[in-house]
C-alpha positions as CSV (number, residue, x, y, z in Angstrom):
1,X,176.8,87.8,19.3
2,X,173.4,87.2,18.2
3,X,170.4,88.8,21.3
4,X,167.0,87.2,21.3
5,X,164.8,90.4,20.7
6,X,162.5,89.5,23.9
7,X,163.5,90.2,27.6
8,X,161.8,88.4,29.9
9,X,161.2,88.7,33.7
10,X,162.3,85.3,34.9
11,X,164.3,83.1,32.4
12,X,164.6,79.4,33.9
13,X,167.9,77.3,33.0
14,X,166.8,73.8,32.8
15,X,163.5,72.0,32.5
16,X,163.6,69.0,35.0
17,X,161.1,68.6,37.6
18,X,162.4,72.1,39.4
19,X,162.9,74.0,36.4
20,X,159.3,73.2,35.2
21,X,158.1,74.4,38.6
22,X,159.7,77.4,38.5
23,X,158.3,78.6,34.8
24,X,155.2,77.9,35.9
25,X,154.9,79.2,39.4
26,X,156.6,82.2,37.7
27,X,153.8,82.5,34.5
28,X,151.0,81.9,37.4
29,X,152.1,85.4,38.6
30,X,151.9,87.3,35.5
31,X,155.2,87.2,34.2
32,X,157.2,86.6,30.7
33,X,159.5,83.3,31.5
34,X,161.7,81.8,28.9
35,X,163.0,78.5,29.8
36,X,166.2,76.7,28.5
37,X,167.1,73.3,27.9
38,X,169.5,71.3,26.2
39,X,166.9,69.4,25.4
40,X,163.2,70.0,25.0
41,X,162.6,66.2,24.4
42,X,163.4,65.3,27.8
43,X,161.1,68.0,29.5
44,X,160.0,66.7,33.4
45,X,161.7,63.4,32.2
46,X,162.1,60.6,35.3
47,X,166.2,60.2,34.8
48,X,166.0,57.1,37.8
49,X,162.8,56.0,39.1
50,X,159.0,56.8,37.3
51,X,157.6,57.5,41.2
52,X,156.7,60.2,43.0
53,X,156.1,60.6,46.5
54,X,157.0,58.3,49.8
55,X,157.9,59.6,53.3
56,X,158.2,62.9,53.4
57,X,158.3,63.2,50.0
58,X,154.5,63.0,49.0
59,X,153.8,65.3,51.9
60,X,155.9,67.9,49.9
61,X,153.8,66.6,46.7
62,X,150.7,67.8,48.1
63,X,152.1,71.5,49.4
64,X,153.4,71.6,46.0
65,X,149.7,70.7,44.6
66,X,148.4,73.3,47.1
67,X,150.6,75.6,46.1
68,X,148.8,75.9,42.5
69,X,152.1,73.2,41.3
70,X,151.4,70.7,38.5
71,X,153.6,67.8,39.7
72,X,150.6,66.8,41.7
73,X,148.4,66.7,39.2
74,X,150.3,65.7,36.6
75,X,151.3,62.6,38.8
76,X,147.6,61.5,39.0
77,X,147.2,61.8,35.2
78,X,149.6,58.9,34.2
79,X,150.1,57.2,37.3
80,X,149.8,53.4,36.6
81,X,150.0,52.5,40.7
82,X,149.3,54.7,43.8
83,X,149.9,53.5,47.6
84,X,149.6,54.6,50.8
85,X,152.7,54.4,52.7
86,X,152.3,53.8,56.9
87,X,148.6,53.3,56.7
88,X,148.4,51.1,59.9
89,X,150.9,54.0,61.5
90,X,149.7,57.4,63.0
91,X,148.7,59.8,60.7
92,X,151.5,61.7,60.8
93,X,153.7,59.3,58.6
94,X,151.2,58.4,56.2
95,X,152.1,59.0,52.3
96,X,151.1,58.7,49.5
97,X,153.4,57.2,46.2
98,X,152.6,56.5,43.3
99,X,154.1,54.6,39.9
100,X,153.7,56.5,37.2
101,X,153.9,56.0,33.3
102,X,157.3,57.4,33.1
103,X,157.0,58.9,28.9
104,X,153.4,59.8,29.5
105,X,154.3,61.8,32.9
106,X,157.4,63.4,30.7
107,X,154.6,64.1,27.7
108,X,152.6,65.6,29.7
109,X,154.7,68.0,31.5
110,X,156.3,68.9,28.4
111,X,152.7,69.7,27.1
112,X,152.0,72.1,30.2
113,X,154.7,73.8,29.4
114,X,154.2,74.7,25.7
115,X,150.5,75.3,26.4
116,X,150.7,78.3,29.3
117,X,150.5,81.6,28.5
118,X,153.3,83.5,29.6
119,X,156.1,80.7,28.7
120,X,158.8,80.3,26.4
121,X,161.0,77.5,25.3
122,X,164.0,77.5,24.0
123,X,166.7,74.4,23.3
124,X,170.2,75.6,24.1
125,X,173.1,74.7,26.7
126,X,173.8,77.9,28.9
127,X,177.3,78.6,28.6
128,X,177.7,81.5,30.8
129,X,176.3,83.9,33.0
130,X,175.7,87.9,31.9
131,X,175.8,90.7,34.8
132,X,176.2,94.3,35.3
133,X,177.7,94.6,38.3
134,X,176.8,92.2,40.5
135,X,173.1,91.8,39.5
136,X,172.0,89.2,36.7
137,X,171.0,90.1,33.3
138,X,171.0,86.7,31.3
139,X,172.6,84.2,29.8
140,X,175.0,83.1,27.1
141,X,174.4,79.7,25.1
142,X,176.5,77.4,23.8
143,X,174.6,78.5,20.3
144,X,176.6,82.2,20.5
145,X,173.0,83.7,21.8
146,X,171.9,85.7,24.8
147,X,168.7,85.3,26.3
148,X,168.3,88.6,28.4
149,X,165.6,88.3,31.6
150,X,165.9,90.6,35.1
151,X,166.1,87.4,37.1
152,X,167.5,84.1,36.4
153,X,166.8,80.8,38.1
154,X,169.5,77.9,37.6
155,X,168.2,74.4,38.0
156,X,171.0,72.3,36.0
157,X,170.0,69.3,37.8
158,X,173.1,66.7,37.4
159,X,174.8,68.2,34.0
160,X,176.9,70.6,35.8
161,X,180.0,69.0,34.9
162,X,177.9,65.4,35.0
163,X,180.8,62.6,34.6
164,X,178.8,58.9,34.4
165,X,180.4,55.7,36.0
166,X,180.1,52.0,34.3
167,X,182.6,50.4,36.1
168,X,186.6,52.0,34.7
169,X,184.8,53.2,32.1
170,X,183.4,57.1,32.3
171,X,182.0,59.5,30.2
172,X,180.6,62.9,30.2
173,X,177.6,63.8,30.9
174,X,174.4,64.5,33.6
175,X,172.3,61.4,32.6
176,X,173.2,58.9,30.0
177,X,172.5,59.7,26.1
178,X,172.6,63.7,27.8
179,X,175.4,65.7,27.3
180,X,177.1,68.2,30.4
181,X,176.5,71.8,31.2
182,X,179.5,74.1,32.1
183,X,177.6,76.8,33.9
184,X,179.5,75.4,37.2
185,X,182.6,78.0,35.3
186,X,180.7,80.6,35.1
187,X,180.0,80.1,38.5
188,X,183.6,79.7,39.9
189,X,184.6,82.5,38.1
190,X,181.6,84.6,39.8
191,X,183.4,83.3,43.5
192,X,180.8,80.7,44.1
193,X,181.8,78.1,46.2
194,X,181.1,74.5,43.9
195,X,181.6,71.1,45.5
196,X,181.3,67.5,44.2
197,X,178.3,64.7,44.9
198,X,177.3,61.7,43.2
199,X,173.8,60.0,42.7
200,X,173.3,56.3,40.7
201,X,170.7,54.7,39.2
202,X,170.0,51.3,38.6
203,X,170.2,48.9,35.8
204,X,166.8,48.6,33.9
205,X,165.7,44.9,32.9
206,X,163.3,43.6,29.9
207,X,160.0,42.2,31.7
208,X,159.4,39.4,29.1
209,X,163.2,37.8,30.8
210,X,161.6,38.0,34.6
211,X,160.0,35.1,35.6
212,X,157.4,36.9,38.3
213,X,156.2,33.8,39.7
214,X,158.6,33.5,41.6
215,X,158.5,36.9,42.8
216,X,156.0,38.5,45.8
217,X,152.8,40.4,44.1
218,X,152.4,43.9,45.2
219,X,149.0,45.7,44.1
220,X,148.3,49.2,44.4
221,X,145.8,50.6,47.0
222,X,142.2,51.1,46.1
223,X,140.8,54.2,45.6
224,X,143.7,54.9,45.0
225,X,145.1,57.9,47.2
226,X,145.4,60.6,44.5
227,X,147.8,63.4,45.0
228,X,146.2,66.5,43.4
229,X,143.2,68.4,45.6
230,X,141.9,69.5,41.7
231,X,142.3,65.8,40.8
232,X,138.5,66.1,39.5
233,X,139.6,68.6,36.6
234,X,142.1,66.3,34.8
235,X,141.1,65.5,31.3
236,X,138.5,68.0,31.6
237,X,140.4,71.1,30.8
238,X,140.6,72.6,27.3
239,X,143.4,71.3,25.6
240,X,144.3,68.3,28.1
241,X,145.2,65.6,25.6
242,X,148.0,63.8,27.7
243,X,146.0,62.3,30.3
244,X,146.8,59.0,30.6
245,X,143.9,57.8,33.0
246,X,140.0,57.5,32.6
247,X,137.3,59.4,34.5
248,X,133.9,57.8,35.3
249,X,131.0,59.6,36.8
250,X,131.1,58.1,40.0
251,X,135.2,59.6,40.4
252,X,138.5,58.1,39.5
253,X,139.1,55.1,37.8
254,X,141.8,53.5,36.6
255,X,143.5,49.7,36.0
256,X,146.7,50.0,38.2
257,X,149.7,47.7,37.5
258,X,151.0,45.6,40.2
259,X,154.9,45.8,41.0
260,X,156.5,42.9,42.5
261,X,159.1,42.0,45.3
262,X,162.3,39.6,45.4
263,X,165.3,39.4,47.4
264,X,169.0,39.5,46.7
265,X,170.8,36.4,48.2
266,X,174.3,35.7,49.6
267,X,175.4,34.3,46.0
268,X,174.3,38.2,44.5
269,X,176.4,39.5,47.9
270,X,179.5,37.0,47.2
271,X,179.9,38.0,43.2
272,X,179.6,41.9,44.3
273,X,182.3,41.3,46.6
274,X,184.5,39.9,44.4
275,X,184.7,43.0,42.0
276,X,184.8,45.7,44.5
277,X,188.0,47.0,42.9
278,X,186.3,47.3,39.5
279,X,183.5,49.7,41.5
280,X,184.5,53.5,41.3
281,X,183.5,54.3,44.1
282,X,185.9,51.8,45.7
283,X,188.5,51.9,43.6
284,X,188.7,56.0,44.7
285,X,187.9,57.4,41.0
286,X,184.6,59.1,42.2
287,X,185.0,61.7,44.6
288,X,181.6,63.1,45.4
289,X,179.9,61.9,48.1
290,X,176.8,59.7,47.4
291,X,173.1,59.6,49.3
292,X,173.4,57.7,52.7
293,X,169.7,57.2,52.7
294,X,169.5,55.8,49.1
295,X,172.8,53.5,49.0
296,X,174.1,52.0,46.4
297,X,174.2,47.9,45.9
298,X,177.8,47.6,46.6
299,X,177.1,50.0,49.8
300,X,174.7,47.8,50.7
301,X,177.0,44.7,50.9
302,X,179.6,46.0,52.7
303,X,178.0,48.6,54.7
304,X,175.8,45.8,56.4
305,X,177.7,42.7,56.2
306,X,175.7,40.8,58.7
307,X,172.6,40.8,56.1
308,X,172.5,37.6,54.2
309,X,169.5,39.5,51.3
310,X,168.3,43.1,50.7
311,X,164.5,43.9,49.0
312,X,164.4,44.0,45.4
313,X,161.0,45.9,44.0
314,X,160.6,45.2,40.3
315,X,158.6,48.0,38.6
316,X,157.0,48.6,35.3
317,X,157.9,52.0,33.4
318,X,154.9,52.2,31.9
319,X,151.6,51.1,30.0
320,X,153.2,50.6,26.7
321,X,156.6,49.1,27.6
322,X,158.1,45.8,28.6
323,X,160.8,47.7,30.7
324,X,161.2,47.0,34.5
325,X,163.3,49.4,37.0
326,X,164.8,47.5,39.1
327,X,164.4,49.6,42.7
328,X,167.2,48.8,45.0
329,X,169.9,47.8,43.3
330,X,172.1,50.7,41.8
331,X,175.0,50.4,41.0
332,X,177.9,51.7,39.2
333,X,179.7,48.1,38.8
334,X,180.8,46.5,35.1
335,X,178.2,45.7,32.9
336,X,179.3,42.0,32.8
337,X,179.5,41.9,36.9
338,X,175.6,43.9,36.7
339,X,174.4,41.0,34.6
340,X,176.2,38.2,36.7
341,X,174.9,39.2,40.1
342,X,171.2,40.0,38.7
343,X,171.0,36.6,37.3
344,X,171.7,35.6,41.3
345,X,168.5,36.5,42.3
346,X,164.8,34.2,42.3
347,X,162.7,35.4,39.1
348,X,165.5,37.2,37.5
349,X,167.7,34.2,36.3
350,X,167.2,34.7,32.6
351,X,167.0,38.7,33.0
352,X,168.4,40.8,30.1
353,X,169.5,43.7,31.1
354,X,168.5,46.8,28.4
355,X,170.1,49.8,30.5
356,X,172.7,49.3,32.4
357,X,173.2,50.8,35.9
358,X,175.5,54.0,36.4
359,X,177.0,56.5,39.3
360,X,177.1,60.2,38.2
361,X,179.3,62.6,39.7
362,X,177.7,66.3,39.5
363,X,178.7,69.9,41.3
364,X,176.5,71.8,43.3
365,X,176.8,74.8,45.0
366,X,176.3,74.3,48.9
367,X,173.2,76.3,50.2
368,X,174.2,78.5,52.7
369,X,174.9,81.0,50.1
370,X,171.5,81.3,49.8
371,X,168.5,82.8,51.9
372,X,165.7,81.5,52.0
373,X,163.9,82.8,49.3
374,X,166.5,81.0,47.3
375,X,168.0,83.9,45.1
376,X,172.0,83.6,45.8
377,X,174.3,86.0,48.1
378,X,176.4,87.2,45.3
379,X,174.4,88.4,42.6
380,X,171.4,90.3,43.0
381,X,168.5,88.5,40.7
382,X,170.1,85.0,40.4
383,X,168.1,82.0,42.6
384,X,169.4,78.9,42.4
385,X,166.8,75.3,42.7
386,X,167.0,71.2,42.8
387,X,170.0,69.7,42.8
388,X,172.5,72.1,42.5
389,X,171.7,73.2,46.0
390,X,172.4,69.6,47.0
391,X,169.0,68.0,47.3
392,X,168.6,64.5,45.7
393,X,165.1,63.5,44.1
394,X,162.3,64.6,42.1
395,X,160.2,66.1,44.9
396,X,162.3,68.1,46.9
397,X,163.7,69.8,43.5
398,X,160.3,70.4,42.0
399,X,159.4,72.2,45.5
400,X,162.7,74.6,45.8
401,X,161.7,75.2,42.0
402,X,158.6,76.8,42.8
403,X,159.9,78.8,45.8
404,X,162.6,79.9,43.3
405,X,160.5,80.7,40.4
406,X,157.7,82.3,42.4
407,X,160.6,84.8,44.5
408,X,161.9,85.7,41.1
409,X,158.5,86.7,39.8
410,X,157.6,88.3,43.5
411,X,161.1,90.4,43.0
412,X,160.4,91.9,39.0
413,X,156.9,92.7,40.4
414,X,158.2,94.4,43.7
415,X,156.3,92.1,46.2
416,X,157.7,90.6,49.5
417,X,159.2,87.2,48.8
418,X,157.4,83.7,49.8
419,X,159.6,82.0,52.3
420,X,157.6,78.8,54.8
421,X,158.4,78.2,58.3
422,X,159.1,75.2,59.7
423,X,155.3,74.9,61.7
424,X,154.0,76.0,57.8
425,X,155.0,73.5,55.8
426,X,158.0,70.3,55.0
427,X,159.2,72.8,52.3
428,X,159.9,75.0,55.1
429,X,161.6,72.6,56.7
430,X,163.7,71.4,54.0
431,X,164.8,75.3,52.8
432,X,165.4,75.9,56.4
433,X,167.4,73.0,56.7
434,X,169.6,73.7,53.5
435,X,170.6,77.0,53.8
436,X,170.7,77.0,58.0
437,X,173.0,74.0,58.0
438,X,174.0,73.1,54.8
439,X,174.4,69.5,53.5
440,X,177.5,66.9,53.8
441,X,175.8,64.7,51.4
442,X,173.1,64.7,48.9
443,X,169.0,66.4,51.2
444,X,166.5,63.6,51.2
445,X,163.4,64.5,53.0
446,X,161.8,62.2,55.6
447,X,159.1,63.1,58.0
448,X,161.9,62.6,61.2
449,X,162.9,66.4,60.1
450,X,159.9,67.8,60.7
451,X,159.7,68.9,64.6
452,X,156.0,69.3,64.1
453,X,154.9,66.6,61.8
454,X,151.6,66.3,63.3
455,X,150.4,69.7,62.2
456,X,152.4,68.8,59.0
457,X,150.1,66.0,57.8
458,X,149.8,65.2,54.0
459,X,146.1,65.1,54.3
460,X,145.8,68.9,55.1
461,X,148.4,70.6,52.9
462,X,145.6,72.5,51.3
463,X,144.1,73.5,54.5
464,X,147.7,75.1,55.7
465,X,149.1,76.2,52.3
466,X,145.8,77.2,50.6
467,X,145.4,80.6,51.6
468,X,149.1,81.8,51.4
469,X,148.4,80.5,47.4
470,X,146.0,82.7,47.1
471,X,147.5,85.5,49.2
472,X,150.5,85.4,47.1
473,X,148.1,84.8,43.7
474,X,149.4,81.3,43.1
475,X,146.1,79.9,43.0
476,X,143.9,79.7,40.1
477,X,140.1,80.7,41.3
478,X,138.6,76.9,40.8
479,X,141.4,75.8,43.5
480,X,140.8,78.7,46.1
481,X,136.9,78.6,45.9
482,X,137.6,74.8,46.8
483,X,140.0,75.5,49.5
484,X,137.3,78.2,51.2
485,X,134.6,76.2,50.5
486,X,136.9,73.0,52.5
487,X,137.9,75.2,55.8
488,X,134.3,76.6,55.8
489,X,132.8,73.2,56.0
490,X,135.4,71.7,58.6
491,X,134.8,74.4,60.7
492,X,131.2,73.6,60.7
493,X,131.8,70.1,61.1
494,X,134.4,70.5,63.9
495,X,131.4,72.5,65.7
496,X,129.1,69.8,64.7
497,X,131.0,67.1,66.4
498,X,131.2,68.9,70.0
499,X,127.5,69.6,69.5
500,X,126.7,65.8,68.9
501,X,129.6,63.9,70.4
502,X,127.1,61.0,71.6
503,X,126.5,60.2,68.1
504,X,130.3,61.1,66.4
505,X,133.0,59.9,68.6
506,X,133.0,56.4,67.9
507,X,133.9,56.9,64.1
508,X,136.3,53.8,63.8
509,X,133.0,51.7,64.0
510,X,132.1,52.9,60.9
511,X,135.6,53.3,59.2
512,X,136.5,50.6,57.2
513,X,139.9,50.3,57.2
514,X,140.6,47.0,55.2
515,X,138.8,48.7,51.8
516,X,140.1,51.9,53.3
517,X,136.7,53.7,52.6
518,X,133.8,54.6,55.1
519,X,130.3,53.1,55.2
520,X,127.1,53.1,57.3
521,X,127.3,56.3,58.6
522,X,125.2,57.9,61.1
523,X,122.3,59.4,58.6
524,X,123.1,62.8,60.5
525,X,126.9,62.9,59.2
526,X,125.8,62.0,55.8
527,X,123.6,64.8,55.9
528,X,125.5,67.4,57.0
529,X,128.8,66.9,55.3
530,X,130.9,65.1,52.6
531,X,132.4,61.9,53.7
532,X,135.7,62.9,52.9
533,X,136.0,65.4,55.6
534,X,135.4,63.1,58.4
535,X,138.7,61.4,58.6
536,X,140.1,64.9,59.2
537,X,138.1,65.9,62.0
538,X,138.7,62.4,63.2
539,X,142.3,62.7,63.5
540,X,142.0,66.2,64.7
541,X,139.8,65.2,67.7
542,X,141.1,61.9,68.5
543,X,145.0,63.8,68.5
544,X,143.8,66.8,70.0
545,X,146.2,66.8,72.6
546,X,149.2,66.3,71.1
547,X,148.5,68.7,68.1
548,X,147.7,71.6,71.0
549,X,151.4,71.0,72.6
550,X,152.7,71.0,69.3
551,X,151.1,74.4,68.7
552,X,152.4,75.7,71.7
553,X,155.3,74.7,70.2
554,X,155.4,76.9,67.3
555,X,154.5,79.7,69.4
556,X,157.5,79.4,71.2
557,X,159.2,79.0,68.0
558,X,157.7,82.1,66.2
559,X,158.5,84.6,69.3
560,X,162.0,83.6,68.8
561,X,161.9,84.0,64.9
562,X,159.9,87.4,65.3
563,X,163.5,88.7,66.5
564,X,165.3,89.9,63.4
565,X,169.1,90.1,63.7
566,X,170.6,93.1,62.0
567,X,172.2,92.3,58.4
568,X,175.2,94.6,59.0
569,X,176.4,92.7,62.3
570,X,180.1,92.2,62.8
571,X,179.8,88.9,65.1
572,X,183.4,89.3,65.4
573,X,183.1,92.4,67.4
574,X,180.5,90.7,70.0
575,X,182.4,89.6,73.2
576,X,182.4,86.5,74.6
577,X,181.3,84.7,71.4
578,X,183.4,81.9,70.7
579,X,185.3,82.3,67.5
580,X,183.6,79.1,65.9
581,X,180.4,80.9,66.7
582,X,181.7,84.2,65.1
583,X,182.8,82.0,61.7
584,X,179.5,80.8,61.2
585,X,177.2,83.1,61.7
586,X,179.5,84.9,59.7
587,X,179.1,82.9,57.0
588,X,175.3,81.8,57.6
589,X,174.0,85.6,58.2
590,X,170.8,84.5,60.2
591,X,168.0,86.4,59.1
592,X,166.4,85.6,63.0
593,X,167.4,84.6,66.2
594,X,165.7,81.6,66.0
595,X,167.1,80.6,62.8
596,X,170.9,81.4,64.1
597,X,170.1,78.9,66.7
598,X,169.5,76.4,64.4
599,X,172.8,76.6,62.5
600,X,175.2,74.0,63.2
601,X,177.6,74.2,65.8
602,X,175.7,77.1,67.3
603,X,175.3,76.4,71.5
604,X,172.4,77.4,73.7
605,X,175.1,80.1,75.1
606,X,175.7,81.6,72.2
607,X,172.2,82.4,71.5
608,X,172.0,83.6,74.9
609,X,174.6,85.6,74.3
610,X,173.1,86.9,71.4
611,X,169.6,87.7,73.1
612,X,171.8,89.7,75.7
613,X,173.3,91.5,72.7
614,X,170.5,92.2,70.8
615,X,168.7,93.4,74.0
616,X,171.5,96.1,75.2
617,X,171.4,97.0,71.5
618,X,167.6,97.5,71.7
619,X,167.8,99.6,75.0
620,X,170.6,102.0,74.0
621,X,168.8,102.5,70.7
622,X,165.5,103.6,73.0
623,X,167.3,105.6,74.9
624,X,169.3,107.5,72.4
625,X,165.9,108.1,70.6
């Protein structure tokens, strides 16, 4: 057995959008990182749809962003559309999304990669896990090599045991052309408990076949709401070759493609129908459990029978290709049934389908074996990030990947870990949620999970998560001089505003929301501040209210997660706690109260129970001292 000469301090298994977090969040902190793929080709590749962001999900895009993460930033690069989701809604639910040029996104990533120091690549399928004891020391390759490293993070993605659905037919393998991991052996065999979901995506269509006439227009936003707070430096760094879009002196600038809408119709319903028994998922030869919040086509149909036609958006793939993803239609049925029932629908009646639409049926490891900062119950060193812990899309794995890889370089170097509240950030939210209560079916983020989603806005991400970067030194110095220089000036401005309220308070008369830009400003405000800020301290004033109950909130919230509840507790041994109570907090081991309250199937009396506990415990300890 051949040993790579190196050790590393963090080695990262897989290079998908968490596992490209991870490295780099890792090499931002001064560490050696080695990453393994199966396949270096397919680097931050889009496996289903080339967008990032949307409800919930582009709020996580920016913490990542303000977090020092490239996903952001890579995003803006080689976007080819960008929206802003909710704008007539409160600011709370506004997102940002954007289309991007699926090869140049994966180009580009895959360039980031190879060009920071600290990072090293190899192509290899990890076969198994090494330990002494029960702390990590590497891993074994399919190739008969080690790679040796003091922490390990596992972000497999799909492959672990990956079986793909057209139709009867299957094959192995986490996305098509891809071959499977095994690593999910190595992780039974370690007493990890592995479980069974399924994802899809759909069939992808050549655009020269669409007729778009007959299908609904849909333009991106202008300017366009760029992800990134360091969206300025693109193209001007030293070595930047993959950036897809232009810079002009006056700021952005970019031709964005438009994507377009049709509808499926009760003929499309009537032919899915009729081959139900040819699905896999109804003829019972997939057994995971699929996302309820992005169904497949045949889901649809049934699911909502009363619906005569379900939204169709038709979306380019990129620049430089003729290839269309069809959003909104995936599907795991026969590719003679795919073509049929696409042919059903206005503008697509001559479509030729180039990739047909599959189901994939994965393991993952459910998350309450994890804490929060990610690295696993059983073995000391190993965290585990993206799908594997049951999340389903881009975003929230490329967020858990950089909690993952920055814990693993925050445990080599002997720091405290970096774990987010909920009242910090939605990647608190979503960690919390996963390892608190687990998942039944596949995480999605939406901005309903957040309990204080007005303090959680996308627009101030860097305001909230900008100084815990550079606490924990996962901000470069360009992005935490802008973040100081940002707070310094909104403070000013706030203070401004009170001062001059005659002349500020009406800021919607000067707000021009159909061109989404601001004009005619009081000469004053121009004066004294950038532009930019003012919608902040807008929304800031105008929700002042709200936003100070919601504070009150959180400290309600942080006096109960302030009390820590003992790791060695036998909740057995507590009297009166029901014995569903004592199983799982057994099994969760709540770091805090307020966290055990959160756990499902947890009851207001048994966390008053527990406070009664905790507090006799407290007293005879006193006492006894």
């Amino acid at each position: 057995m051949f040993r790579y000469p190196k050790e590393y301090d963090v080695l990262v298994i897989g290079a998908g959008h968490a596992g490209v977090e991870a490295a780099l969040a890792a090499a931002r902190l001064g560490c050696e990182v080695a990453v393994l793929t199966q396949n270096l080709d397919t680097i931050g590749q889009m496996s289903c749809n080339p967008a990032i962001g949307g409800l919930g999900k582009g709020h996580m895009v920016r913490e990542i962003d303000a977090l020092g993460g490239a996903m952001g930033l890579n995003t803006d690069a080689t976007a080819i559309q960008w929206r802003l989701l909710n704008a007539s809604k409160g600011p709370s639910v506004r997102a940002p999304r954007a289309q991007c040029d699926k090869k140049a996104y994966q180009f580009r990533m895959k360039h980031v990669l190879e060009t920071t120091k600290g990072i090293d690549l190899h192509q290899g399928n990890a076969a198994r896990l090494l330990l002494s004891g029960s702390t990590i020391k590497g891993v074994q390759t399919n190739l008969q090599f080690e790679l040796r490293s003091r922490t390990v993070v596992l972000s497999a993605g799909t492959f672990m045991r990956g079986l793909m659905h057209v139709g009867r037919r299957n094959e192995q393998g986490g996305r098509m052309g891809d071959s499977i991991s095994t690593i999910s052996d190595s992780l039974l065999e370690l007493g990890f408990e592995v479980a069974r979901f399924k994802t899809g995506t759909p069939c992808r269509l050549n655009g020269r076949s669409i007729d778009l006439s007959k299908c609904e227009r849909q333009d991106g936003d202008y300017p366009p709401p760029l992800f990134s707070f360091l969206a300025h430096t693109i193209g001007k760094q030293d070595g930047d070759l993959f950036t897809l879009n232009s810079w002009k002196s006056e700021g952005f600038h970019v031709e964005q493609l438009p994507c377009w809408i049709t509808w499926t119709n009760p003929e499309t319903h009537g032919h899915i129908r009729q081959n139900l028994d040819q699905s896999p998922m109804y003829s019972g030869k997939i057994d995971g459990i699929g996302p309820r919040y992005c169904p497949s086509i045949e889901d649809k149909v049934v699911k909502f029978p009363d619906k005569d036609r379900h939204q169709i958006f038709l979306e380019p793939e990129g620049r430089h290709t003729k290839e269309y993803y069809v959003n909104g239609v995936s599907t795991s049925l026969p590719y003679e049934v795919q073509l049929a029932f696409i042919r059903t629908i206005a503008g697509l009646e001559k479509a030729e389908i180039i990739r047909p639409g599959y189901a994939v049926e994965y393991d993952y490891c459910p998350p309450p074996q994890l804490p929060p900062t990610h690295e696993t119950k059983l073995i000391e060193g190993l965290y585990f990030a993206g799908q594997i812990n049951g999340t389903s899309g881009y975003e929230e794995a490329a967020g858990q990947g950089l909690l993952a890889g920055a814990n693993a370089a925050l445990k080599v170097l002997g720091n405290n870990p970096l774990v987010l509240s909920r009242n910090q950030a939605y990647l608190g939210v979503m960690v919390d949620d996963l390892v608190t209560k687990g998942c039944t079916e596949p995480y999605r983020m939406f901005t309903s999970r957040a309990e204080y989603r007005l303090l959680l806005r996308q627009d101030n991400a860097d305001q909230r998560l900008g100084p815990i970067a550079r606490a924990f030194g996962l901000a470069c110095a360009q992005r935490n001089k802008q973040t100081e220089d940002k707070l310094g000036a909104l403070t000013e401005a706030a203070r401004f505003v009170r001062e001059t309220a005659h002349e500020s308070i009406k800021l919607d008369h000067w707000f021009r929301r159909e061109e989404n830009r601001w004009e005619d400003l009081p000469p004053a405000l121009l004066q004294q501040f950038p532009v930019e800020l003012w919608p902040l301290i807008e929304t800031d004033f105008k929700y002042e209210g709200h936003i100070l109950r919601q504070r009150q909130q959180v400290d309600r919230m942080v006096r109960q997660e302030a009390c820590p509840m003992p790791p060695d507790i036998d909740y057995g041994s507590i009297v009166g706690l029901k014995r569903e109570a004592q199983h799982r907090l057994n099994e969760i081991r709540p770091h805090t109260l307020g966290q055990a309250a959160r756990i499902s199937g947890i009851t207001p009396a048994d966390i008053a129970l527990l406070s009664i506990w905790l507090e006799k415990g407290r007293r005879n300890r006193s006492a006894a001292s």
